[in-house]
Kinemage of the C-alpha trace (Angstrom):
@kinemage 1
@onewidth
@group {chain A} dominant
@subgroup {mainchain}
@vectorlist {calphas} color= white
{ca unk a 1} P 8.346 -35.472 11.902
{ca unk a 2} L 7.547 -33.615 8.572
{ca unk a 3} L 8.831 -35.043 5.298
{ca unk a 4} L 11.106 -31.883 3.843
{ca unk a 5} L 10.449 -32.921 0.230
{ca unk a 6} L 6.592 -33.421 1.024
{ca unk a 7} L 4.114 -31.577 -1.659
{ca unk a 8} L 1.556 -30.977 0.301
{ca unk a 9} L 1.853 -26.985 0.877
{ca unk a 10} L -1.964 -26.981 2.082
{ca unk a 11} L -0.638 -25.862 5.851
{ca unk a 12} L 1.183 -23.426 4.811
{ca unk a 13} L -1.373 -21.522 2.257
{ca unk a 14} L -4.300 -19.793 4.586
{ca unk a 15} L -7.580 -20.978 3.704
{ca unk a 16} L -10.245 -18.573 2.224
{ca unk a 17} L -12.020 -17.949 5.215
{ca unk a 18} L -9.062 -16.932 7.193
{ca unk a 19} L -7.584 -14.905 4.394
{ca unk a 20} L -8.579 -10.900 4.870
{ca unk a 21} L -8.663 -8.477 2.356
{ca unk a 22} L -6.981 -4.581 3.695
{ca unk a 23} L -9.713 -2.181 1.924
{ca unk a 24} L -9.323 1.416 2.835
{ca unk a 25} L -13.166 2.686 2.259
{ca unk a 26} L -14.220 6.439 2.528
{ca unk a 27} L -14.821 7.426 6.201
{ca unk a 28} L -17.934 10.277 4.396
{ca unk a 29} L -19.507 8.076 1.843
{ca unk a 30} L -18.062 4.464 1.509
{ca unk a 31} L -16.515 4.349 -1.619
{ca unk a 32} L -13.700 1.686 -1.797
{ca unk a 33} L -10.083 3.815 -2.429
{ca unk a 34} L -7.398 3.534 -4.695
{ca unk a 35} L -3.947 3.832 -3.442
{ca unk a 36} L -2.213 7.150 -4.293
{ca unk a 37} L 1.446 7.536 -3.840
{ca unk a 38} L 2.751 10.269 -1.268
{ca unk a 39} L 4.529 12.438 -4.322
{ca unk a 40} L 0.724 12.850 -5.508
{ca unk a 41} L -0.424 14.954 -2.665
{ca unk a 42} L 3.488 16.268 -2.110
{ca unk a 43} L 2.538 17.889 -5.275
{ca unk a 44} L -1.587 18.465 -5.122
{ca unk a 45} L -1.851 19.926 -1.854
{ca unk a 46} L -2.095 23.344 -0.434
{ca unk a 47} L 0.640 24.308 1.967
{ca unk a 48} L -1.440 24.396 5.416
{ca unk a 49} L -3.154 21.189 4.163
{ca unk a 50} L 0.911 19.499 3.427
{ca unk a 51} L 1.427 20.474 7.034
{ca unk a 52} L -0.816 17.467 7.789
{ca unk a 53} L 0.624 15.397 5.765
{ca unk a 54} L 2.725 12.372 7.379
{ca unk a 55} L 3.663 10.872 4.012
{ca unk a 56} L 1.893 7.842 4.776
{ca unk a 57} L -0.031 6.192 2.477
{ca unk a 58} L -3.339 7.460 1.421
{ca unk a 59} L -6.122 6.417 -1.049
{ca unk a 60} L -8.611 8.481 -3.649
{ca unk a 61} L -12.198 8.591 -3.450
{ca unk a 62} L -13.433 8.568 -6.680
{ca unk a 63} L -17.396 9.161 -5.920
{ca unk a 64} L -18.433 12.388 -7.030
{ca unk a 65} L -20.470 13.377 -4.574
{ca unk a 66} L -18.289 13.104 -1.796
{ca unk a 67} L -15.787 16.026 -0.781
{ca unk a 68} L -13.182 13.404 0.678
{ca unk a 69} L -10.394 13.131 -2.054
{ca unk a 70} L -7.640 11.583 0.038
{ca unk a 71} L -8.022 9.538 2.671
{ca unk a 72} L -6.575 7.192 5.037
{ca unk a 73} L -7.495 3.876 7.081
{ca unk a 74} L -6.163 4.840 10.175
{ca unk a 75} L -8.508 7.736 11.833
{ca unk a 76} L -6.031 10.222 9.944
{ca unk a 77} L -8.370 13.683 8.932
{ca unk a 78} L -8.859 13.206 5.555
{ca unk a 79} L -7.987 15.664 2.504
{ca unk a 80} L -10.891 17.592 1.007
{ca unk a 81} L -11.561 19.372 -1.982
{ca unk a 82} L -10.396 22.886 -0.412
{ca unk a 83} L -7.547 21.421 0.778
{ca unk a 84} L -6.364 21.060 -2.764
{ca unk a 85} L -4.281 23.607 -5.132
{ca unk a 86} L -6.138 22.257 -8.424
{ca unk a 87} L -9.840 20.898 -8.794
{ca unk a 88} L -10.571 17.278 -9.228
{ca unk a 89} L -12.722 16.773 -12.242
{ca unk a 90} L -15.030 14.201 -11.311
{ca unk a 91} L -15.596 15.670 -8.043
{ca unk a 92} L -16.763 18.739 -9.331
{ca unk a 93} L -20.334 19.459 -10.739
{ca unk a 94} L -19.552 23.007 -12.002
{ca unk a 95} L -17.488 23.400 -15.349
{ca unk a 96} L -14.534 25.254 -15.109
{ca unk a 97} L -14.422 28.772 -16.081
{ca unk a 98} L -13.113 29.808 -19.465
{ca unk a 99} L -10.921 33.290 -20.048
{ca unk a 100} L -12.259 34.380 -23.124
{ca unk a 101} L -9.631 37.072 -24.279
């Protein structure tokens, strides 16, 4: 029988080598992703691309040579730079266009 008022908390605490870290990498290019919050692509995304959209959670690939911008974990088709209504700055190698007037 186990002492209630015991210290020892070593069972219940998951050692380091059973402990696993969830990364969501790049399915193109590996780059480890940051989380992005559903509102994000709610409000970056071009309507046939939003169709697609489950509002689950996806992540940002920040490598610039990569067209992946949002991705998720699961298998899901990821979001590309077309598939955007505004251009990513550090995915693009081109400078944007100025209206000189």
């Amino acid at each position: 029988m186990s002492d209630c008022c015991s210290s020892d908390t070593s069972a219940a605490l998951p050692s380091a080598k059973t402990r696993v870290e969830k990364v969501a990498i790049c399915p193109s290019c590996g780059e480890k992703g940051k989380p992005v919050k559903p509102i994000t692509l709610q409000s970056l995304l071009k309507p046939e691309a939003l169709s697609r959209f489950d509002g689950g959670v996806r992540h940002f690939c920040s490598s610039p040579g990569c067209d992946v911008v949002y991705f998720s974990g699961y298998g899901i088709v990821p979001f590309l730079k077309g598939d955007l209504t505004v251009r990513v700055g550090i995915k693009e190698d081109t400078a944007s266009r100025l209206l000189l007037l």
